[in-house]
C-alpha positions as CSV (number, residue, x, y, z in Angstrom):
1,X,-125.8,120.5,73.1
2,X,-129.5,120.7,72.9
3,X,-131.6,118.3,73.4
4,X,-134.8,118.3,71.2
5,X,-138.8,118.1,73.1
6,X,-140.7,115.2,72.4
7,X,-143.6,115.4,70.3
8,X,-146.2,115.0,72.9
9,X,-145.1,118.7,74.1
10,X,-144.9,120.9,71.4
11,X,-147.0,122.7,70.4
12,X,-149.4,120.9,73.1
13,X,-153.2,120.5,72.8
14,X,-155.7,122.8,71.5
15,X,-156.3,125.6,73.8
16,X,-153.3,124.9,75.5
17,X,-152.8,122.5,78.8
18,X,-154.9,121.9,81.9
19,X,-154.5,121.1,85.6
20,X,-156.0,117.4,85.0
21,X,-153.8,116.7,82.3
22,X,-150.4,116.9,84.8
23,X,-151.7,113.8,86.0
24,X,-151.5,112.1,82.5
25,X,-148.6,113.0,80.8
26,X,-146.8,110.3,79.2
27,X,-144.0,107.9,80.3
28,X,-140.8,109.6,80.3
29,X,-142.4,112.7,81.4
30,X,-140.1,114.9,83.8
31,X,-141.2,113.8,87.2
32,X,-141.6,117.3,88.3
33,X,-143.8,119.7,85.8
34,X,-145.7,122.9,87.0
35,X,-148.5,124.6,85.0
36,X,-148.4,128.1,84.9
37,X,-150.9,129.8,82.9
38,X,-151.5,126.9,80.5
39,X,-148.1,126.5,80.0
40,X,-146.1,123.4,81.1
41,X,-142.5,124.9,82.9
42,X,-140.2,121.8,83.2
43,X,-137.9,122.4,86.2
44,X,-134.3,122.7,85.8
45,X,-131.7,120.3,88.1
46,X,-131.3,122.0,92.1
47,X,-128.4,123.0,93.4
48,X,-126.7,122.0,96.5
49,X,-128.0,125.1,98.4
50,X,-131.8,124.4,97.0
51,X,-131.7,120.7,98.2
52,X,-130.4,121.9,101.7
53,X,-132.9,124.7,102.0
54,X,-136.1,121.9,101.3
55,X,-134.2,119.8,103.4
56,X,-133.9,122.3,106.8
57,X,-137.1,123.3,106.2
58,X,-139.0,119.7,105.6
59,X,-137.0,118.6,108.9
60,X,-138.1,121.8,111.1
61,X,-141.5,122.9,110.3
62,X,-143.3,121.2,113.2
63,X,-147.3,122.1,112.5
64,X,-149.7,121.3,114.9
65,X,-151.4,117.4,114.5
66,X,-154.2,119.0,112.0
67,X,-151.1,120.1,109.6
68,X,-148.2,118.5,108.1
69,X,-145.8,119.7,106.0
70,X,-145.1,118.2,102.3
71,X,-142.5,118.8,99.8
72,X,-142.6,118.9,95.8
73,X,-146.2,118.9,94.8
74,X,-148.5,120.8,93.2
75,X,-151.4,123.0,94.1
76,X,-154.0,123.1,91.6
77,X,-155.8,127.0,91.6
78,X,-157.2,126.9,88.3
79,X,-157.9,125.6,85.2
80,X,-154.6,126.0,83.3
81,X,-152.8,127.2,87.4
82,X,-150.8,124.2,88.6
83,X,-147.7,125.2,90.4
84,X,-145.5,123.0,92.0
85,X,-144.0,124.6,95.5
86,X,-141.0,123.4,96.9
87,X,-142.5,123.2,100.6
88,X,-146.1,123.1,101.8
89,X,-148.2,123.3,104.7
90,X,-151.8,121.4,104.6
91,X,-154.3,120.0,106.3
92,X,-153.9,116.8,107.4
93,X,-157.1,115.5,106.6
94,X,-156.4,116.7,102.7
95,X,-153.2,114.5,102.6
96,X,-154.1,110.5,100.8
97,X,-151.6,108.3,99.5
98,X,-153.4,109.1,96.1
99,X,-153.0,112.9,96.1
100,X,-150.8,114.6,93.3
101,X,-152.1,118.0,94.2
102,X,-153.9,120.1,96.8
103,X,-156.6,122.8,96.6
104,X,-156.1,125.9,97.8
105,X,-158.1,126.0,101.0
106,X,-156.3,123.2,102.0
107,X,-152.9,125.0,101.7
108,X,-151.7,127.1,104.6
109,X,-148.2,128.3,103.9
110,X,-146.2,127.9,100.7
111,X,-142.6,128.1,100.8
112,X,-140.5,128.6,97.5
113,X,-136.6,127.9,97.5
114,X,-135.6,130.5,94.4
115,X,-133.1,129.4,91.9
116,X,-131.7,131.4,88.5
117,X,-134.2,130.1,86.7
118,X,-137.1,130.5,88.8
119,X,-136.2,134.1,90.1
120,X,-139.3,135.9,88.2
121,X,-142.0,133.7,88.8
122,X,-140.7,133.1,92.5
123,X,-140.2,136.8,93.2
124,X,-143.5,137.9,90.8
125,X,-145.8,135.2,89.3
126,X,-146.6,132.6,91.7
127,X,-147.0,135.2,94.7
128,X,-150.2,137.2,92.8
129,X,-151.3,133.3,92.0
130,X,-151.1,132.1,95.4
131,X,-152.4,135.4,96.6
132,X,-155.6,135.6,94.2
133,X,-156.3,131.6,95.8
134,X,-156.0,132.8,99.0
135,X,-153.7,130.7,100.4
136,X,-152.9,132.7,103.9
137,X,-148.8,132.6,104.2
138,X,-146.1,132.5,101.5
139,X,-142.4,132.3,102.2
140,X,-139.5,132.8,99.7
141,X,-136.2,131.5,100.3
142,X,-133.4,133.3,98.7
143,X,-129.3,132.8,98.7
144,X,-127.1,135.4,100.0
145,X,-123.2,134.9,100.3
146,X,-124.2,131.1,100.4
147,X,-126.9,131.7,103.6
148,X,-130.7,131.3,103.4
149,X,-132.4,135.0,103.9
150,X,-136.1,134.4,104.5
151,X,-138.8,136.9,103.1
152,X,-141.9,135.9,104.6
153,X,-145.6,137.2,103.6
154,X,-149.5,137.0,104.7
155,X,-152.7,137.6,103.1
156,X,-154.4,140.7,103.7
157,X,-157.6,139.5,102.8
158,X,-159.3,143.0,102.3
159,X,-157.0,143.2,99.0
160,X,-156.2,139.5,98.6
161,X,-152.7,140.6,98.3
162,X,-149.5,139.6,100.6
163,X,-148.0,141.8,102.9
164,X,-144.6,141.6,104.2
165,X,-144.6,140.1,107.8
166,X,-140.6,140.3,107.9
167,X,-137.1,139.0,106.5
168,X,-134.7,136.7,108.5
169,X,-131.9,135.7,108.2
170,X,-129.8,133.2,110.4
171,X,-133.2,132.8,112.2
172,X,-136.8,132.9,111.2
173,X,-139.3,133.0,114.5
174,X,-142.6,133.7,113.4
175,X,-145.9,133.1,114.0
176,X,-148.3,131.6,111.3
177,X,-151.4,130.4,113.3
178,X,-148.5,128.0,115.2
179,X,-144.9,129.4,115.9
180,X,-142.1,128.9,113.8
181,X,-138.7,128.7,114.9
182,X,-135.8,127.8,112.4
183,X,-132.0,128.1,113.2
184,X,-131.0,128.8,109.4
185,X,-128.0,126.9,109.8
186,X,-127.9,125.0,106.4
187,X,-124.7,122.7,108.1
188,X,-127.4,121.2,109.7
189,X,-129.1,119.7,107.3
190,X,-125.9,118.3,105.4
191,X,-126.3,115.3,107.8
């Protein structure tokens, strides 16, 4: 069964869609929407190991006071660039009650839980975005035999490209300007 788009998204306005506009899409909108290169990408329902995964990793990211971490919104880096991370690291003093997206120099680590549909642009698209904004550390959580591996990346700001600074699994101690140390134990967040 398909279900057909409403008529406020196709084809979409001239010239295609803009960061601003997420803020002003209609009621009945899908509450979570990225923007990826003008186009609007409606995300698909999580699984059980994707809501685990933001959960363990909402509950055990302790930044420093001038940080805190957030989950689910978007980071605007361009025009027609709005993605929507699963985790994020920010600056404290960029966090309101009125904020429905961050700017990049504000961002200090972006974490990404990938799914089937979201492989490609997890793996490929949204790395050389967040890259190019210079947002400093960029994690990707994958699935393997029902565990969370960790791949976990820096800037190299020389090429403004990330470089691999390790992958974990069942542990991920790392330092990122303030350690990190995660017992990947998804169990633990089932509670």
């Amino acid at each position: 069964m398909t279900t057909a788009l409403p008529e406020w998204f196709y084809p979409g306005p001239p010239g295609g869609w803009t960061a601003d506009m997420l803020d002003h899409l209609p009621p009945g909108a899908p509450s979570h929407v990225e923007l990826i290169d003008g186009s609007l990408i409606m995300m698909s329902p999580q699984t059980g190991f994707h809501m685990l995964a933001l959960r363990l990793f909402e509950r055990s990211l302790r930044p420093p006071q001038e940080f805190m971490t957030v989950r689910e919104m978007t980071v605007t880096l361009g025009l027609r660039q709005r993605p929507e991370p699963d985790i994020l690291v920010v600056k404290r003093a960029a966090f309101t009650t009125q904020v429905t997206s961050f700017k990049p120099e504000d961002v200090h680590l972006v974490v990404e839980v990938v799914s089937d549909e979201s492989r490609e642009r997890d793996r490929t698209t949204k790395p050389i975005k967040y890259s190019d904004a210079g947002i400093k550390h960029f994690w990707r959580i994958e699935q393997e035999h029902a565990l969370p591996v960790v791949y976990t990346f820096e800037l190299e700001p020389a090429v403004k490209a990330y470089v691999p600074t390790g992958i974990h699994r069942r542990r991920l101690q790392i330092d990122i300007g303030f350690p990190v140390d995660i017992d990947l134990d998804l169990s633990k967040a089932a509670d």
